[in-house]
C-alpha positions as CSV (number, residue, x, y, z in Angstrom):
1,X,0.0,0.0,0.0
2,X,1.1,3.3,-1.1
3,X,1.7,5.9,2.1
4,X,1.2,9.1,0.4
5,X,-0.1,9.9,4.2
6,X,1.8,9.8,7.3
7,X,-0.9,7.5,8.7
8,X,0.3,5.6,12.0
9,X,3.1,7.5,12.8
10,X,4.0,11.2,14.2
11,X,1.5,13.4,12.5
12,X,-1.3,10.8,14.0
13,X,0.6,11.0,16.9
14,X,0.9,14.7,17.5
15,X,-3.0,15.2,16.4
16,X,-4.3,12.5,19.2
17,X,-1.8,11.3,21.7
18,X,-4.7,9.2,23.2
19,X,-6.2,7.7,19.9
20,X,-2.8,6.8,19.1
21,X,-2.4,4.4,22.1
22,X,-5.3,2.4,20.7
23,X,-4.4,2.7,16.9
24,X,-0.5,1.3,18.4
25,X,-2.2,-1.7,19.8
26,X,-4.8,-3.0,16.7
27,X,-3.6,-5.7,14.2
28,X,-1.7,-4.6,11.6
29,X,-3.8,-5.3,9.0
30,X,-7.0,-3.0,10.2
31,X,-4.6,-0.2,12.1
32,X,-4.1,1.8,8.7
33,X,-7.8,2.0,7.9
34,X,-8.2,3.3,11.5
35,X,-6.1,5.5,11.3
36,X,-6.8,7.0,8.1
37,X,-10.5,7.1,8.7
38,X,-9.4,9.1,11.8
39,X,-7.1,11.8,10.9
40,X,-9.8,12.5,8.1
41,X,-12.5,13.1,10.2
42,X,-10.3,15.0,12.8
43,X,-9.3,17.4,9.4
44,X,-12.7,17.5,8.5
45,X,-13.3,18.4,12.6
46,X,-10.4,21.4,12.4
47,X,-12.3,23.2,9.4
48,X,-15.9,23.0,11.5
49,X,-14.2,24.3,14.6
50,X,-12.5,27.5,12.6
51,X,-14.6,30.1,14.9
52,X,-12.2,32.9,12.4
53,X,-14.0,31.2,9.2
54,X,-18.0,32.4,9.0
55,X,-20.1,29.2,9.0
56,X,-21.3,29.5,5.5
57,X,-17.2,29.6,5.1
58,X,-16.8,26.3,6.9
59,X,-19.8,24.6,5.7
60,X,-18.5,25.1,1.6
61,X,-15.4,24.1,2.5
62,X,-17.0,21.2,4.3
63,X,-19.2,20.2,1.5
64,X,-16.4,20.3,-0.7
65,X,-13.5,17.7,1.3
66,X,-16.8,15.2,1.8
67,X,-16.8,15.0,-2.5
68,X,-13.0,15.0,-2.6
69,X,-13.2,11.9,0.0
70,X,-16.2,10.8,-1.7
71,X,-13.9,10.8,-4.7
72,X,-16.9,12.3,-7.1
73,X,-15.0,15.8,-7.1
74,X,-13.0,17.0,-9.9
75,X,-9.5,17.3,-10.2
76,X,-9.8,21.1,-10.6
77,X,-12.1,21.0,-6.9
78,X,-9.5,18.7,-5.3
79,X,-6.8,21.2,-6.3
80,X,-8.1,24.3,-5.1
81,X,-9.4,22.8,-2.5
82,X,-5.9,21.5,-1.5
83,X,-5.5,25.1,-1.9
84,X,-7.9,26.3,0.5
85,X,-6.9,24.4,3.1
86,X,-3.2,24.3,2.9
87,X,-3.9,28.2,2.8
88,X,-6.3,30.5,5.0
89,X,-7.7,27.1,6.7
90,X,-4.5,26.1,7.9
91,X,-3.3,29.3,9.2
92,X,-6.7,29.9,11.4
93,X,-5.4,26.6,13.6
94,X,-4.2,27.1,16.6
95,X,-3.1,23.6,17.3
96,X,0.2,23.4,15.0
97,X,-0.3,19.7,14.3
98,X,-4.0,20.1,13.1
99,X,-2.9,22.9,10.8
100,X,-0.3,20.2,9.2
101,X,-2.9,17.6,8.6
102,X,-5.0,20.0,6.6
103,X,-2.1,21.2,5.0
104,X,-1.5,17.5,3.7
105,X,-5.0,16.6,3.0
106,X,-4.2,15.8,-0.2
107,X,-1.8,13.1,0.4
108,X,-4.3,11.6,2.5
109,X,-6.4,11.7,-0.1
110,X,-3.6,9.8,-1.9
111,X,-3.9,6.9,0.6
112,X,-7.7,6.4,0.1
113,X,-7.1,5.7,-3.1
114,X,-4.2,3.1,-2.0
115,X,-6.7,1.0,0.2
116,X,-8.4,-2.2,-1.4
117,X,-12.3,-1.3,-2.0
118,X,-13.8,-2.5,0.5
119,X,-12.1,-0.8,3.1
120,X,-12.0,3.0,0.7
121,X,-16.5,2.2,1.0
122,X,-16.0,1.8,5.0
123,X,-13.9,4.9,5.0
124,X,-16.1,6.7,2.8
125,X,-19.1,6.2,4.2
126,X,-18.5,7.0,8.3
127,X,-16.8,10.2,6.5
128,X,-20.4,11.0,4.7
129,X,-21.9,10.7,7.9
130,X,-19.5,12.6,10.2
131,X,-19.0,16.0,7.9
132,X,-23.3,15.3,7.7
133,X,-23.3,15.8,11.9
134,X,-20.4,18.6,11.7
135,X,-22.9,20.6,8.9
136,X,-25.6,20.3,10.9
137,X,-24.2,21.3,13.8
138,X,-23.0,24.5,11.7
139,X,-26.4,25.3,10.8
140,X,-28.5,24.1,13.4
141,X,-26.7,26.3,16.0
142,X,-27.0,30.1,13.6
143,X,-30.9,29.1,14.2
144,X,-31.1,27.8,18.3
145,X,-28.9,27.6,21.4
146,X,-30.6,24.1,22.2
147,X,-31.4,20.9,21.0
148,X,-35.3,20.9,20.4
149,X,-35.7,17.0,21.6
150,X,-34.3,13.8,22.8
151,X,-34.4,12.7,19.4
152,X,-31.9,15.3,17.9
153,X,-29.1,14.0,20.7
154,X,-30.0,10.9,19.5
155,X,-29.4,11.9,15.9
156,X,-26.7,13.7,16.9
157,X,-24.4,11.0,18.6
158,X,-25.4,8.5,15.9
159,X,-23.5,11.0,13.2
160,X,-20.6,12.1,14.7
161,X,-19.8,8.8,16.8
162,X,-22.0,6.2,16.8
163,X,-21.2,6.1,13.0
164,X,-17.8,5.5,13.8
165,X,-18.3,2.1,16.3
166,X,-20.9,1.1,13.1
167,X,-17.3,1.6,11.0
168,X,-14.7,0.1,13.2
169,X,-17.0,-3.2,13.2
170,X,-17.5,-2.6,9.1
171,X,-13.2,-2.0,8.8
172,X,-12.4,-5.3,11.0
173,X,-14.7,-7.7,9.1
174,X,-13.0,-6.5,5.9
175,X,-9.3,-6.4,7.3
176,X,-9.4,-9.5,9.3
177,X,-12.5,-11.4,8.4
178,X,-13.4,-14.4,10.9
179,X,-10.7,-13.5,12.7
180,X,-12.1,-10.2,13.7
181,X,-15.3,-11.6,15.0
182,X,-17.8,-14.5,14.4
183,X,-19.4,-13.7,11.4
184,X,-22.7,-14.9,12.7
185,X,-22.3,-12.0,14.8
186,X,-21.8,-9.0,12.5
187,X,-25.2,-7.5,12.6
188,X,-25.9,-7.7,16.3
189,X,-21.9,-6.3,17.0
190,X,-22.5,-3.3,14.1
191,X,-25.4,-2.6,16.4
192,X,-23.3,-2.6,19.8
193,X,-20.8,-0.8,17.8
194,X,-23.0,2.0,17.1
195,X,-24.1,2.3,21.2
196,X,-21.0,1.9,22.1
197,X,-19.9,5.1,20.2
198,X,-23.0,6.8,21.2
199,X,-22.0,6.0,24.6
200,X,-18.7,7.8,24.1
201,X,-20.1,10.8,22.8
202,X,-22.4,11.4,25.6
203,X,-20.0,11.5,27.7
204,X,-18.1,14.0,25.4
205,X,-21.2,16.4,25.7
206,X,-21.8,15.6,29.8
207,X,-18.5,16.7,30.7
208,X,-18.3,19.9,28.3
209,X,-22.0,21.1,29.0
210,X,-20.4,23.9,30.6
211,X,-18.2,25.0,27.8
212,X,-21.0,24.5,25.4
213,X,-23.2,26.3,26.8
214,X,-21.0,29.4,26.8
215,X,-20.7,28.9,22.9
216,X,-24.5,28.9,22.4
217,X,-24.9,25.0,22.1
218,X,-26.7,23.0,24.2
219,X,-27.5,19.7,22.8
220,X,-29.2,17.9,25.6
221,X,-32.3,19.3,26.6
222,X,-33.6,16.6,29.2
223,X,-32.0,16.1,32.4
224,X,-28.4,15.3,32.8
225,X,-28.5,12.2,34.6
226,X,-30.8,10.8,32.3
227,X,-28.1,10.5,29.9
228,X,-25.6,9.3,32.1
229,X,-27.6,6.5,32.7
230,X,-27.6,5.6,29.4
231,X,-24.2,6.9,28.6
232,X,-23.3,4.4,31.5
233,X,-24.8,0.8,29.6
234,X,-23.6,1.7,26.5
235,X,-20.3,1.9,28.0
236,X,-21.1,-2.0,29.7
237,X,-22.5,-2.7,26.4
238,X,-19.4,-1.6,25.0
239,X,-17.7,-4.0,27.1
240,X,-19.4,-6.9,26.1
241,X,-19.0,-5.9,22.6
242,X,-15.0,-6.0,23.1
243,X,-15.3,-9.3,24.8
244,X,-16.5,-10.8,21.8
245,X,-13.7,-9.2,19.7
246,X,-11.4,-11.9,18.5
247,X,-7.5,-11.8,19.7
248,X,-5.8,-9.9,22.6
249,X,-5.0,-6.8,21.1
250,X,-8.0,-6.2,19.5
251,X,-9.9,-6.6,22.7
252,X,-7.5,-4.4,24.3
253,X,-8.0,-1.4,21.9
254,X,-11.6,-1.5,21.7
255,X,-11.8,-1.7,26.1
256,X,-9.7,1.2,27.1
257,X,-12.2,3.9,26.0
258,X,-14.8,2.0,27.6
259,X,-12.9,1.6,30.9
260,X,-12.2,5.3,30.9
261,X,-15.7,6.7,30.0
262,X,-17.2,4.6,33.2
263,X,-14.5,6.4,35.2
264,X,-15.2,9.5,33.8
265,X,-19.1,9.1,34.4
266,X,-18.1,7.9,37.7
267,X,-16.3,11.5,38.4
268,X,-19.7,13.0,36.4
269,X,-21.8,11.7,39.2
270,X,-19.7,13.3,41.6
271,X,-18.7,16.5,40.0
272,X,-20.3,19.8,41.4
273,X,-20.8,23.2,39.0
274,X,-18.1,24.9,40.5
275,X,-15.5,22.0,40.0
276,X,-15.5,23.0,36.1
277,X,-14.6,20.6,33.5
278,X,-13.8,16.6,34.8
279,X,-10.1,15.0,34.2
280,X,-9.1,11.7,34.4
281,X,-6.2,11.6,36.6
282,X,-3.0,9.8,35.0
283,X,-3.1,7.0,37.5
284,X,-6.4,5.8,36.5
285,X,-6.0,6.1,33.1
286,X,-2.9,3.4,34.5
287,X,-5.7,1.6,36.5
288,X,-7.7,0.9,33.0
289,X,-5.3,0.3,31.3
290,X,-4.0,-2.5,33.3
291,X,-7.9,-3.5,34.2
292,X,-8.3,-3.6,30.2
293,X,-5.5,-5.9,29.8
294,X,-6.8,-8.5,32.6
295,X,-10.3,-8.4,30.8
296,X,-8.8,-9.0,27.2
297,X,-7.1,-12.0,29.2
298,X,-10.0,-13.7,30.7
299,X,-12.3,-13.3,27.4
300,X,-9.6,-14.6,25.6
301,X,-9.2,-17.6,28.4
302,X,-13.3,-18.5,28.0
């Protein structure tokens, strides 16, 4: 496979120190799609988070990298799109590591095209659906400060995270095959898949309520520890769906942002308004870490 795009190494690494842990520890053989899938989404993330950019701004430029990844954009769109970002985008980052991943969009680009089929349509598609959640969040937010109904969080979560646990399950059936998971099981584990990253960005919105609410966005509009609650089984759900996972490492990948979203609702729970935003201490991201590799064990035992 071509590497037009530096895609496990120290441009993933300086974007996501934390993602990069679990992207170290997949198989081989599905860690590039990962990867890829994710420092395309967190490019596609950097242009929706431009506050300098106006959001009609964003949202063309946003419109334009989902048919460049879609790969129904013309060369002359892909090159001044290139353009665009590697120009005026680029410079509104403040993060000097996101402003080099949009300034090599391109050659990630080039690496889509590197990957066989079935793993460019998984790619693809949980990119469709991700720039879909970051435009509507765009738009939805010039028009309300809130959610309007359970149903839009719903929505919400499914597009910019539940879509990806629906693609990590898609990516390791076509990397690995059998060896990913029993095959009997695909439907039932896209499903968990797709809780388990609603789960995770649930917990994303819990713990920045505060900070959301300053920027005009609220996007729960029920009570708090409603969605903890849930937030909270589909993190055991999560669980279960890593014990089925098929090999250590695997299992291992997939547990460690389960582990530390429970700790993190756990913190939730207690947290009062004046404490501010919640952090996971260093020694219990240790603690799951070292639980996660004792769970991967005794799945792996039964």
């Amino acid at each position: 496979m071509k590497r037009g795009c530096d895609l496990t190494g120290e441009l993933l690494k300086a974007v996501s120190r934390s993602f990069y842990l679990t992207i170290y520890w997949l198989p081989a053989e599905m860690r590039p799609g990962v990867a890829l899938g994710y420092m395309l989404a967190r490019a596609t993330d950097s242009v929706a988070d431009t506050s300098t950019a106006a959001p009609e701004r964003r949202a063309e430029v946003l419109r334009a990298m989902g048919r460049a990844i879609a790969g129904s954009a013309a060369a002359d769109e892909v090159a001044a799109l290139a353009t665009t970002l590697a120009g005026d985008m680029a410079a509104a980052q403040t993060n000097p590591a996101e402003a080099t991943l949009l300034q090599r969009f391109a050659d990630c680009l080039a690496a889509l095209e590197s990957f066989p089929p079935e793993q460019q349509a998984c790619i693809r598609k949980v990119l469709a659906t991700i720039i879909e959640g970051q435009l509507w969040d765009i738009t939805y937010f010039q028009q309300h400060d809130s959610v309007q109904s359970d149903d839009d969080t719903v929505l919400y979560t499914y597009r910019v995270a539940g879509c990806v646990g629906e693609f990590w399950t898609e990516l390791g059936y076509a990397a690995l095959g059998a060896r990913f998971c029993d095959p009997a099981l695909r439907e039932l584990m896209e499903q968990a898949g797709v809780r388990y990253g609603r789960g995770l960005q649930l917990i994303n919105i819990l713990r920045d309520r505060a900070e959301d609410s300053e920027r005009g966005r609220a996007y729960l509009c029920s009570a708090p520890e409603k969605w903890l609650n849930r937030a909270a089984y589909y993190m055991n759900d999560g669980l279960d769906y890593c014990r089925r996972l098929r090999g250590f490492r695997l299992r291992f990948a997939a547990m460690l942002p389960a582990l530390i979203g429970l700790k993190t609702i756990a913190l939730l729970r207690r947290a009062r308004p004046e404490d501010g935003r919640v952090k996971i201490p260093r020694r219990a991201v240790y603690a799951s870490m070292l639980r996660a590799v004792w769970l991967s064990l005794v799945a792996q035992a039964s």
